[in-house]
Backbone as numpy.savetxt, mean C-alpha at the origin, in Angstrom:
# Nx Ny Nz CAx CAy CAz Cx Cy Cz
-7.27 0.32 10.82 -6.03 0.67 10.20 -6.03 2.17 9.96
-5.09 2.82 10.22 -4.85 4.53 9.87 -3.68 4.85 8.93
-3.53 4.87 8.16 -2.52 5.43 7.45 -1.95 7.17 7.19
-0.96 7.44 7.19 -0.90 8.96 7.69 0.72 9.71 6.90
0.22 9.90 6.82 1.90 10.62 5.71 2.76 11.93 6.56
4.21 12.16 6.23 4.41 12.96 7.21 5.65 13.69 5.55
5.44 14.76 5.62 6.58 15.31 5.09 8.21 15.84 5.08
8.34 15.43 6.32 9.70 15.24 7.13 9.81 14.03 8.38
10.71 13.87 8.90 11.45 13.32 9.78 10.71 14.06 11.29
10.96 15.81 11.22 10.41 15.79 12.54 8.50 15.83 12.47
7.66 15.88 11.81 6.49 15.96 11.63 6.40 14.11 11.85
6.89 13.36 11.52 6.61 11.85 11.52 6.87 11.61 13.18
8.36 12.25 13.53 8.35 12.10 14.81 7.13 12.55 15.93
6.41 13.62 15.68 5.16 14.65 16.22 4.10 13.28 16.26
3.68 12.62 14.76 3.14 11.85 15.05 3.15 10.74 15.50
4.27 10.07 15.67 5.15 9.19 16.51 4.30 9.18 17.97
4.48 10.20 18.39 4.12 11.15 19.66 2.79 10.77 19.92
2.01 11.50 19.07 0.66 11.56 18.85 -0.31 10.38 18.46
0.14 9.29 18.46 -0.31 8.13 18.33 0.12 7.15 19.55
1.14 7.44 20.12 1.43 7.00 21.31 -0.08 7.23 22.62
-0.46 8.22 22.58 -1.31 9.00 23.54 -2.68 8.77 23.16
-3.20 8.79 21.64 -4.38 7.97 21.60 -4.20 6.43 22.18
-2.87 6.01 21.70 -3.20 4.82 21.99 -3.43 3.72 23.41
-2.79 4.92 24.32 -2.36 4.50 25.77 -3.89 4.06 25.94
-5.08 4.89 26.13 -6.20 4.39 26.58 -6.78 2.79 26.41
-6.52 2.68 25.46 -6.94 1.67 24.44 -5.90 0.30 24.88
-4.96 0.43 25.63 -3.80 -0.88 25.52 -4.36 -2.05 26.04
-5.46 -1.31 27.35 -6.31 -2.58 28.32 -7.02 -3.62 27.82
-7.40 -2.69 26.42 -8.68 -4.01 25.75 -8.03 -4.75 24.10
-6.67 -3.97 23.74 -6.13 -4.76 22.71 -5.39 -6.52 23.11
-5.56 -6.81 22.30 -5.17 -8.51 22.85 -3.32 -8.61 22.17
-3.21 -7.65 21.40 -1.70 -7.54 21.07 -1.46 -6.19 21.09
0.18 -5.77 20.88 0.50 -4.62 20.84 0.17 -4.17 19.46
0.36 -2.77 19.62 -0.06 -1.68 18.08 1.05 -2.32 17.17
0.87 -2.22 16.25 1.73 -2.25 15.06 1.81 -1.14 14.15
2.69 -0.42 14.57 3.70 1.09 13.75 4.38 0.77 12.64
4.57 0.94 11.51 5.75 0.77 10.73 5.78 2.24 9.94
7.06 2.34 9.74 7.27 3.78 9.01 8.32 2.79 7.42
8.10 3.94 6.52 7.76 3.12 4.75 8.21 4.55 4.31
8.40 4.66 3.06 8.67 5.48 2.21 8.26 5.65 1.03
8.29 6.33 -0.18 7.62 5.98 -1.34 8.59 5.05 -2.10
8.25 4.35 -2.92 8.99 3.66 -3.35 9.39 4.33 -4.61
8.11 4.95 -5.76 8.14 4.99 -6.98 7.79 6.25 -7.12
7.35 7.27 -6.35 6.86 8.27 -6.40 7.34 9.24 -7.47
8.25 9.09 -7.90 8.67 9.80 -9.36 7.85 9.58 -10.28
7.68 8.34 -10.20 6.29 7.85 -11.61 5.11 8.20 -11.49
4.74 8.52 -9.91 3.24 8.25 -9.93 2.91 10.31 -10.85
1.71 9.90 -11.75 1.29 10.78 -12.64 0.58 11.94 -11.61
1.63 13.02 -12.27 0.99 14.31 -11.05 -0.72 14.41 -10.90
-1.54 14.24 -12.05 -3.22 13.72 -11.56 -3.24 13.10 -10.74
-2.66 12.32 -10.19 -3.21 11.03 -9.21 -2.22 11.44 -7.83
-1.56 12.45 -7.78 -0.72 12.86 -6.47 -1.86 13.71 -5.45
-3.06 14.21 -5.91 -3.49 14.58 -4.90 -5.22 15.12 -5.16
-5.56 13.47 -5.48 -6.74 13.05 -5.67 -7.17 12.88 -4.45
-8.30 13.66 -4.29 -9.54 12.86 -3.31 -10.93 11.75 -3.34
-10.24 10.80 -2.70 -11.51 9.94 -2.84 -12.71 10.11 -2.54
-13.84 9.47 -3.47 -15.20 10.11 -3.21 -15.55 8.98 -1.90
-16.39 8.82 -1.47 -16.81 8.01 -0.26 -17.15 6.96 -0.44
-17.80 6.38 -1.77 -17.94 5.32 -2.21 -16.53 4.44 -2.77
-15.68 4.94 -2.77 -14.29 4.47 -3.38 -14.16 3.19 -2.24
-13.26 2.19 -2.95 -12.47 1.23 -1.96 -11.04 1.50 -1.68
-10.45 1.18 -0.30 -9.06 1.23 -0.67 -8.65 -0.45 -0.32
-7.31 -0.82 -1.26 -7.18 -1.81 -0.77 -5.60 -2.12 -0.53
-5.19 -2.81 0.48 -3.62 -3.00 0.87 -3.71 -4.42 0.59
-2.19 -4.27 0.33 -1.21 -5.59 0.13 -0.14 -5.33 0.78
0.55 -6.33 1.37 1.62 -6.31 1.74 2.56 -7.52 0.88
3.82 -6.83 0.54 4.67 -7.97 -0.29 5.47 -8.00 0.33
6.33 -9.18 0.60 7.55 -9.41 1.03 8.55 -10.01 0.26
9.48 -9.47 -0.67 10.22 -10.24 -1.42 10.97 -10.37 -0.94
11.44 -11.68 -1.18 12.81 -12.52 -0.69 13.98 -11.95 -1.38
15.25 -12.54 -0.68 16.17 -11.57 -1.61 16.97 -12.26 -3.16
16.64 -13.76 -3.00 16.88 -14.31 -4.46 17.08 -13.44 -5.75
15.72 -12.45 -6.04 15.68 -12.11 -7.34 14.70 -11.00 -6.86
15.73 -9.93 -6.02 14.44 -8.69 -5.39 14.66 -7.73 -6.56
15.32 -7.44 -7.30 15.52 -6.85 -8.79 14.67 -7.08 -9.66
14.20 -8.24 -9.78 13.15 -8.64 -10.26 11.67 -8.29 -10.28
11.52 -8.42 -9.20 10.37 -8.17 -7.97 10.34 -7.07 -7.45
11.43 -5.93 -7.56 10.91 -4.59 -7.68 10.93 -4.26 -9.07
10.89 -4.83 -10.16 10.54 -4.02 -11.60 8.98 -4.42 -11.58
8.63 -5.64 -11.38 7.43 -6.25 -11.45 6.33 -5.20 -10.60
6.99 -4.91 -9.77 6.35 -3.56 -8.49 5.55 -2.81 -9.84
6.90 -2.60 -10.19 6.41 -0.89 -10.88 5.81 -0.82 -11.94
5.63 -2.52 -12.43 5.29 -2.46 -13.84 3.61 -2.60 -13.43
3.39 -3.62 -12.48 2.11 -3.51 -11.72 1.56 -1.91 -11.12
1.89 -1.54 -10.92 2.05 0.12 -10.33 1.04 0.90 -11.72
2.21 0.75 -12.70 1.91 1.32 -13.98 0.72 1.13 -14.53
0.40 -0.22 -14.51 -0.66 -0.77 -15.52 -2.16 -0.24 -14.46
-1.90 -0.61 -13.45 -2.92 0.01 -12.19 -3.26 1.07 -12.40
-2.26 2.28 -12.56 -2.64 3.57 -12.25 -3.32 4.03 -14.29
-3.20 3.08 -14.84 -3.79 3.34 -16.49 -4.89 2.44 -16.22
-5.56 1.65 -15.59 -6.63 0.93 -15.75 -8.01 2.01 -14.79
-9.15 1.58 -15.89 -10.75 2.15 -15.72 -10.51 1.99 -14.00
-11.28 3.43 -13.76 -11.71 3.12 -11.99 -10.73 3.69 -10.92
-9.13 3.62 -11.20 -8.23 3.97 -10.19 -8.02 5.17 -9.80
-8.02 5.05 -8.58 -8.12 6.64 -8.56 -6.51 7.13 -8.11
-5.55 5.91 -7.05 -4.58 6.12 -6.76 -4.17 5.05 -6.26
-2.29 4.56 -6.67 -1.88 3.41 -6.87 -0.30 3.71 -6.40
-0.18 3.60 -4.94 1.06 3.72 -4.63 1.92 2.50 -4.04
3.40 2.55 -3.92 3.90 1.37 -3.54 4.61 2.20 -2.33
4.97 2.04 -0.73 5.30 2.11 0.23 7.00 1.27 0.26
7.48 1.23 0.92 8.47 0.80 1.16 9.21 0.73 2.61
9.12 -0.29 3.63 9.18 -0.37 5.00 11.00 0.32 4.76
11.14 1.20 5.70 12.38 1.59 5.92 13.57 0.93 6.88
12.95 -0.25 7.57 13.84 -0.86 8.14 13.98 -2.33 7.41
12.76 -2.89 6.63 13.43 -3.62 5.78 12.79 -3.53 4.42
13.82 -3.32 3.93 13.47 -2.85 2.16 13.11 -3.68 1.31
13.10 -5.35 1.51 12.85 -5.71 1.38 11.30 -6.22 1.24
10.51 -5.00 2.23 9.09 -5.08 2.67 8.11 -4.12 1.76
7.32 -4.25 0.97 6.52 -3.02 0.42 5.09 -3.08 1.09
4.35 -2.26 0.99 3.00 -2.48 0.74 2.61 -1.36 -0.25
1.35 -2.17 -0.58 0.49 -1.39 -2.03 -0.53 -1.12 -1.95
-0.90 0.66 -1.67 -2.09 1.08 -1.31 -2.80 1.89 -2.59
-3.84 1.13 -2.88 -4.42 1.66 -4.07 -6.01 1.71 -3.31
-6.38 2.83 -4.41 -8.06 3.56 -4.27 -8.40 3.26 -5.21
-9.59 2.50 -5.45 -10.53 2.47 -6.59 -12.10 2.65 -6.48
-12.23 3.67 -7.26 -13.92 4.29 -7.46 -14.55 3.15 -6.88
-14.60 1.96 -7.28 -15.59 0.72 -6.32 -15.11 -0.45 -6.23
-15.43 -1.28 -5.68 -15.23 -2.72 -5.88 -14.96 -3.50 -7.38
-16.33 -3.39 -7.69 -16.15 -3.55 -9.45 -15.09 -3.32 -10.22
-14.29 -2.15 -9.85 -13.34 -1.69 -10.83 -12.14 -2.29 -10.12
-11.76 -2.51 -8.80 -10.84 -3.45 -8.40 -10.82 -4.68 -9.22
-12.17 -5.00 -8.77 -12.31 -6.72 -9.20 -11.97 -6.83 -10.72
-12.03 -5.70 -11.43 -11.94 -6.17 -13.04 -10.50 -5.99 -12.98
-9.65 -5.11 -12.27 -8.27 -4.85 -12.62 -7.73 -6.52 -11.97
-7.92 -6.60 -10.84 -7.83 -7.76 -10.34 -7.27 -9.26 -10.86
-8.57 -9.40 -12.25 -8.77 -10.44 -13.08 -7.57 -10.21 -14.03
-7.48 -8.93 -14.38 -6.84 -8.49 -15.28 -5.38 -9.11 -15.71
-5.01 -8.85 -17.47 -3.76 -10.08 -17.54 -2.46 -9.12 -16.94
-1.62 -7.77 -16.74 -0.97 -7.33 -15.65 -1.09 -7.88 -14.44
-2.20 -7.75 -13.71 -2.19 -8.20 -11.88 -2.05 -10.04 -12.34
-2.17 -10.51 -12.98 -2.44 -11.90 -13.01 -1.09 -12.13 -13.53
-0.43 -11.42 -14.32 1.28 -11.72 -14.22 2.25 -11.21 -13.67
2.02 -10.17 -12.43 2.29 -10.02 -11.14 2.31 -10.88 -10.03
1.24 -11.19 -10.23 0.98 -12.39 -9.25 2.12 -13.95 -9.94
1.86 -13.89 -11.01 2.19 -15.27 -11.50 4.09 -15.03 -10.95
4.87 -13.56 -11.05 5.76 -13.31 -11.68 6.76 -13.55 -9.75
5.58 -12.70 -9.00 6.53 -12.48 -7.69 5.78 -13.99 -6.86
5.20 -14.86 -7.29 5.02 -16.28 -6.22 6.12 -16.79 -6.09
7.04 -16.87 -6.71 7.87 -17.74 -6.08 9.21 -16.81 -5.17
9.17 -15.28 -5.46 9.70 -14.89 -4.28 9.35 -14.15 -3.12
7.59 -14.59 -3.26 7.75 -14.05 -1.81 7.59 -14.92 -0.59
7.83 -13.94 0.38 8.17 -14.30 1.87 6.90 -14.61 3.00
5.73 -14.16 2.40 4.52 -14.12 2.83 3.85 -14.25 1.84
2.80 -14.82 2.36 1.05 -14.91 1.75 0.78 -13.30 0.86
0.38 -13.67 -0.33 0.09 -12.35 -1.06 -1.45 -12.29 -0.38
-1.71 -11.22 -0.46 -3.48 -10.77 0.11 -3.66 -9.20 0.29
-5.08 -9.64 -0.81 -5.26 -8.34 -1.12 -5.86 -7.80 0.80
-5.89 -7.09 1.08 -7.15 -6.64 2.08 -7.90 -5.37 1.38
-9.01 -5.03 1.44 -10.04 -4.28 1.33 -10.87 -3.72 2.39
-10.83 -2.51 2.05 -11.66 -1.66 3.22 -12.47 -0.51 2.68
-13.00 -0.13 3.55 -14.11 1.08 2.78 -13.91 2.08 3.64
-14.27 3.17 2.76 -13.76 4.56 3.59 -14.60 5.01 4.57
-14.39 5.55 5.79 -15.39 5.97 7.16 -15.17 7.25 7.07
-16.26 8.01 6.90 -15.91 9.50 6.89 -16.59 10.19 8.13
């Protein structure tokens, strides 16, 4: 997985480009096509200028979610976003807690957060916020909630 930020329209397009051409080599031995999506910030007003341009140490985890809320009660399910967002970016360990937003359907987020280790995931995790997040958006979403976890390659 690569994740990559672009500060305009034509710099996203550049990398548009530029991911096309790594990827050509590579098409012979993938068993499906690439999967591109371009997202936006969702909340980025909130996120606390400390945590806008933190570097992770090497031992950090990052971990994605992807949410899909249905459109029943997506009002809902984007406050729940942010209230989860919030409590994340105030809990021991985080280093950075953003929400994405697919631009072709808005309906789509994902949630990329860094935490100093595993441990400090796993305790936010348990925690009564993520556990009434979870409790709050099951019945509207559109997909399987799941965390994924990965570790940083430097």
């Amino acid at each position: 997985m690569v994740l990559e930020a672009a500060e305009n329209p034509d710099e996203l397009m550049r990398a548009e480009s530029d991911s096309r051409g790594l990827l050509e080599p590579l098409e012979a031995m993938l068993i499906a096509p690439a999967d591109r999506r371009s997202h936006e910030d969702f909340d980025l007003d909130s996120l606390p200028a400390a945590k806008q341009d933190v570097r992770e140490p090497s031992a950090s985890v990052c971990v994605l979610a992807h949410v899909d809320i249905g459109p029943p009660d997506r009002l809902g399910g984007e406050a729940a976003l942010r209230q989860l967002a919030d409590a994340a970016r105030h809990a021991p360990g985080n280093l950075r807690f953003e929400i994405w937003q697919q631009t072709d359907r808005t309906n789509h987020f994902n949630l990329v957060a860094v935490w100093s280790s595993r441990a400090s995931f796993d305790s936010f995790a348990a925690s009564a916020p993520a556990r009434e997040f979870r409790k709050t958006v099951a019945r509207l979403l559109g997909s399987l909630y799941d965390d994924r976890i990965y570790h940083r390659v430097d």
